[in-house]
C-alpha positions in Angstrom: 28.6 -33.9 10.5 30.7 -31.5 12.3 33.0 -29.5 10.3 34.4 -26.9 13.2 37.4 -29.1 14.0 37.9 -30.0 10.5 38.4 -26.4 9.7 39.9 -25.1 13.4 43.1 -27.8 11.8 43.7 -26.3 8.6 43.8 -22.6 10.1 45.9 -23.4 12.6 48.2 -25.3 10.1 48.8 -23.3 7.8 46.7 -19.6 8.4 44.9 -17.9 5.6 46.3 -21.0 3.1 45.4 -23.5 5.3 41.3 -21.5 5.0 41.7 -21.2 1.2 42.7 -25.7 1.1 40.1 -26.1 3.8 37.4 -24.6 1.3 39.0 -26.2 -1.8 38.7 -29.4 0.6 35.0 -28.6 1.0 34.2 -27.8 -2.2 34.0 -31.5 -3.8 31.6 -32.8 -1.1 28.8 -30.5 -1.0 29.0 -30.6 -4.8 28.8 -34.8 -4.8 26.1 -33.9 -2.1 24.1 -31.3 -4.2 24.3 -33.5 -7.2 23.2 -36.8 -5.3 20.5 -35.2 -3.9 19.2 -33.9 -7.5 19.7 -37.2 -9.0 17.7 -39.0 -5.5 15.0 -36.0 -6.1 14.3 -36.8 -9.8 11.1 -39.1 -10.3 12.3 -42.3 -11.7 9.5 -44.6 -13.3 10.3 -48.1 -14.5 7.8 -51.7 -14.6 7.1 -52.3 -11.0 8.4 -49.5 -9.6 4.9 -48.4 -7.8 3.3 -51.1 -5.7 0.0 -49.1 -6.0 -0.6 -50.7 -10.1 1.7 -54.1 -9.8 0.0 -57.1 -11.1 -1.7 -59.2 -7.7 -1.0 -62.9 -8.3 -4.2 -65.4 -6.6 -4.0 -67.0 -3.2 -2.3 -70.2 -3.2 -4.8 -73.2 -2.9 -4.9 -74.3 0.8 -3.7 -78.1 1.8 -6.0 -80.9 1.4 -6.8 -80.9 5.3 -7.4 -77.4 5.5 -9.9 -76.8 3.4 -12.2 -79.7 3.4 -11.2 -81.7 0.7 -8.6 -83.2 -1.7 -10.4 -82.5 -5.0 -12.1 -79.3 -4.4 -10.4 -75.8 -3.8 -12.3 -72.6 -3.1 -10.3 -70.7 -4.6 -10.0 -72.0 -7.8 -13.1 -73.4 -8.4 -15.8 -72.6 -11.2 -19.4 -73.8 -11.7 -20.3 -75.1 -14.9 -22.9 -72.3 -14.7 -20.7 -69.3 -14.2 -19.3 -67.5 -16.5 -15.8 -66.1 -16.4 -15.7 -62.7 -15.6 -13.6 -61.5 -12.9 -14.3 -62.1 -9.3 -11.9 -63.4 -7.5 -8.3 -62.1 -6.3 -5.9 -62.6 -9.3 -8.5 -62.4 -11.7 -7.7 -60.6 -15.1 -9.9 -57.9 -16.8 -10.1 -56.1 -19.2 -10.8 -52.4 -18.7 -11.2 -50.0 -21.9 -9.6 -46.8 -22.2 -12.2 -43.8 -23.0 -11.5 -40.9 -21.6 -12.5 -37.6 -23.2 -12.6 -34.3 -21.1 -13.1 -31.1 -22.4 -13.6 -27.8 -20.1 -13.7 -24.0 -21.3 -14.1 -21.2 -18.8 -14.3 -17.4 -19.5 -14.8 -14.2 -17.4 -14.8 -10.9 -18.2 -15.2 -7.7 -15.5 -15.6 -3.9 -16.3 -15.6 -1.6 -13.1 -15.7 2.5 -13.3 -16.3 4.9 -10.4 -15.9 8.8 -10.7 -16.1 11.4 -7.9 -15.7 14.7 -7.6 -15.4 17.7 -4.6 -16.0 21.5 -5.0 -15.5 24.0 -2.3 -16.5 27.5 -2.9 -14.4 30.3 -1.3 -16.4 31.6 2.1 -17.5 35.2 2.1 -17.0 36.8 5.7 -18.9 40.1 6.4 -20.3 40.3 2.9 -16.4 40.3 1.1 -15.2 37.3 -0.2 -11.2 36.2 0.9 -9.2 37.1 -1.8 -5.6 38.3 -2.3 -5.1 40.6 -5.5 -8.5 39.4 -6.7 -7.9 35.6 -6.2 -10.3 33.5 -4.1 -8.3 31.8 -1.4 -9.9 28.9 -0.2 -11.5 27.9 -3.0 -10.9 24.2 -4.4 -12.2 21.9 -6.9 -10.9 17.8 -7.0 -12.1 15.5 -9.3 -11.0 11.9 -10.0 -12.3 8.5 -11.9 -10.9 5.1 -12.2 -11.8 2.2 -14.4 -10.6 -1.4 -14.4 -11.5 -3.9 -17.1 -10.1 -7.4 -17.2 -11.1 -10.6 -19.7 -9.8 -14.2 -19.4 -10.4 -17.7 -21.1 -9.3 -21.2 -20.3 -9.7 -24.0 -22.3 -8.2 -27.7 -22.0 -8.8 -31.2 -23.4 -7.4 -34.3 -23.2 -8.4 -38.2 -25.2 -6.8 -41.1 -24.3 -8.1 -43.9 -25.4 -6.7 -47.9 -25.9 -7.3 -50.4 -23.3 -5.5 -52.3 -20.4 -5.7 -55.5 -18.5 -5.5 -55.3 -15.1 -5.8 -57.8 -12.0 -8.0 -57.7 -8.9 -6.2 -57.1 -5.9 -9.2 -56.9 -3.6 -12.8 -58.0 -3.5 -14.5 -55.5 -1.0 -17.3 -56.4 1.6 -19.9 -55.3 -0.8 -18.7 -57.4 -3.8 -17.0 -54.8 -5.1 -13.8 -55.3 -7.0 -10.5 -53.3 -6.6 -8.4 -53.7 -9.5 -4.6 -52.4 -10.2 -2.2 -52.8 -13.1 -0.1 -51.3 -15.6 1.3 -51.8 -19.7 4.6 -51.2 -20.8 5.1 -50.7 -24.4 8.6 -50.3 -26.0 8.7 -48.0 -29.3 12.5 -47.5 -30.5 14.7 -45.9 -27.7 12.1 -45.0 -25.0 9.1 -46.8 -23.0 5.3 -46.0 -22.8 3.5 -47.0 -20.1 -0.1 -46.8 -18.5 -1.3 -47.3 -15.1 -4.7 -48.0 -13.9 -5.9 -48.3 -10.1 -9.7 -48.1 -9.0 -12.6 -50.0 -8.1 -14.7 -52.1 -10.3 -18.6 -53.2 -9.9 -19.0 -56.6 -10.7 -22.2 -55.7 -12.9 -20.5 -53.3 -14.9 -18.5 -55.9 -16.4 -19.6 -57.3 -19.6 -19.9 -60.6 -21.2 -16.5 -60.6 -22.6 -14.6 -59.5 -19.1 -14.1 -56.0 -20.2 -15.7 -52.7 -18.3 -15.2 -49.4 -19.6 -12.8 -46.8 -18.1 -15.6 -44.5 -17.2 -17.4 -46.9 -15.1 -14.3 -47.4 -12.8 -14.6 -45.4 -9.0 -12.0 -43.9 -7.7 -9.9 -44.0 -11.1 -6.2 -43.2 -11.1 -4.8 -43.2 -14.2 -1.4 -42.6 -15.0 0.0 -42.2 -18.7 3.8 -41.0 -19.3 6.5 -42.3 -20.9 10.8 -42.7 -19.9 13.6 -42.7 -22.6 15.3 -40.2 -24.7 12.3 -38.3 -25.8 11.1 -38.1 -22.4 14.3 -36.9 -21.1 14.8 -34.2 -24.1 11.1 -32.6 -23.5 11.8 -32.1 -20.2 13.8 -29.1 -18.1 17.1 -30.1 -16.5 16.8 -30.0 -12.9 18.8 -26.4 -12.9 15.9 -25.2 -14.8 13.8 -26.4 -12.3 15.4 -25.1 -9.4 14.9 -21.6 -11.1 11.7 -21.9 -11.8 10.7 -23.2 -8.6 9.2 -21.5 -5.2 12.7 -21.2 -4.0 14.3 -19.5 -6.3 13.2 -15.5 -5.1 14.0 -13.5 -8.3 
C-alpha cells in the first residue's frame, strides 16, 4: 500500500492542516491494523481446531466387485478368535493418563585468587634514590577477588485421568499411530486434553487400554479456554512488554 500520493494531496490541499488531517486520516487504520494483527496473533484453541489430535473415522468398506466378495469386507471384519483391541484405522483405545515428573537441580561455585607485586627502590653507586629521605621508585600492589554463586531448580508436574483416542495410522511394523482429544465443559470455561503418539500393539491390554507411559513419541497437550483462562493470563500489551522486542 502506497501512502506517498495519499499524503502529497492533503499537503498540497490544504499545507500544514492538510499534514495534521492526513495523520488524523492515518491514525484509525494502523490502529484497526495493530489491533487485528493482536487479535490474528493470539492462540485460539477450540474442538477440532488442530488436525494433528482430530478423531480419524475407518475406511469406507470397498464395493462388492472390488474386494472379492459381497459378504466379506476386510476392513471390517473380525475372527471369532480375535479379540478386540485396536488394530485397525478407526479403531478406539483407551490410553491412561499417568504422568508424574519430578526434576531438582542444584549448583553451587566458590572461586578466590589473590596476588600481590613488590618492587624495592634500586640503589645506584651504593645510595639508594630518595628525595628528602623518601624512596622513589619503590612500590607495593596487592589485590584479591572472590566470586561465590548457589542456585536450585526444582519442578513437578501429575496429570493423571485418561482418554480415548482413535488410530489414524497402522505403521509398516504393526505399530499403531493414535490421535485424539476430550473436551470437558465445567461452568463458564472448557478443559481439554490432547493426545498424539504411537502405540505398540502388545502394550495394549485385555480391556483396550495402554498406559500413557508406554506411548512413543507422546504429545500431550492439557489447557483449558473460558473466563478463567482469559483472567490468568497477560493481555497482549503485557506481552508485548515483556517480550524480546521491547528494549527497555
Amino acid at each position: 500500500m502506497n501512502l506517498l500520493p495519499f499524503f502529497r494531496s492533503r499537503i498540497a490541499n490544504g499545507g500544514c492542516k492538510g499534514w495534521v488531517s492526513a495523520s488524523r486520516a492515518l491514525v484509525v487504520p494502523l490502529t484497526a491494523v495493530v489491533l487485528t494483527g493482536c487479535a490474528a496473533g493470539a492462540h485460539m484453541t477450540y474442538p477440532g481446531g488442530d488436525d494433528r489430535f482430530t478423531a480419524t473415522a475407518p475406511p469406507e468398506p470397498r464395493p462388492a466387485f472390488d474386494n472379492g466378495g459381497a459378504i466379506f469386507q476386510a476392513a471390517s471384519s473380525q475372527s471369532l478368535f480375535e479379540d478386540y483391541k485396536a488394530r485397525r484405522v478407526g479403531d478406539v483405545l483407551t490410553v491412561l493418563l499417568a504422568e508424574r515428573t519430578n526434576a531438582r537441580k542444584s549448583a553451587g561455585s566458590a572461586t578466590s585468587k589473590e596476588s600481590s607485586v613488590r618492587m624495592n627502590n634500586p640503589v645506584i653507586i651504593g645510595r639508594p634514590v630518595t628525595r628528602d629521605g623518601n624512596p622513589l621508585f619503590e612500590a607495593e600492589v596487592s589485590g584479591s577477588r572472590s566470586f561465590e554463586g548457589q542456585g536450585d531448580a526444582s519442578q513437578s508436574n501429575l496429570l493423571e485421568g485418561s482418554i480415548t483416542v482413535t488410530v489414524a495410522e497402522v505403521l509398516p511394523n504393526g505399530n499403531l499411530r493414535v490421535q485424539g482429544e476430550k473436551w470437558m465443559r465445567i461452568n463458564q470455561g472448557e478443559e481439554f486434553i490432547r493426545l498424539r503418539g504411537i502405540v505398540r500393539p502388545v502394550d495394549i491390554r485385555a480391556d483396550n487400554s495402554v498406559l500413557s507411559t508406554q506411548v512413543a513419541d507422546a504429545q500431550l497437550a492439557y489447557g483449558g479456554t473460558g473466563t478463567i483462562a482469559h483472567s490468568s493470563s497477560p493481555g497482549w500489551l503485557t506481552r508485548f512488554f515483556n517480550s524480546p522486542a521491547w528494549p527497555f
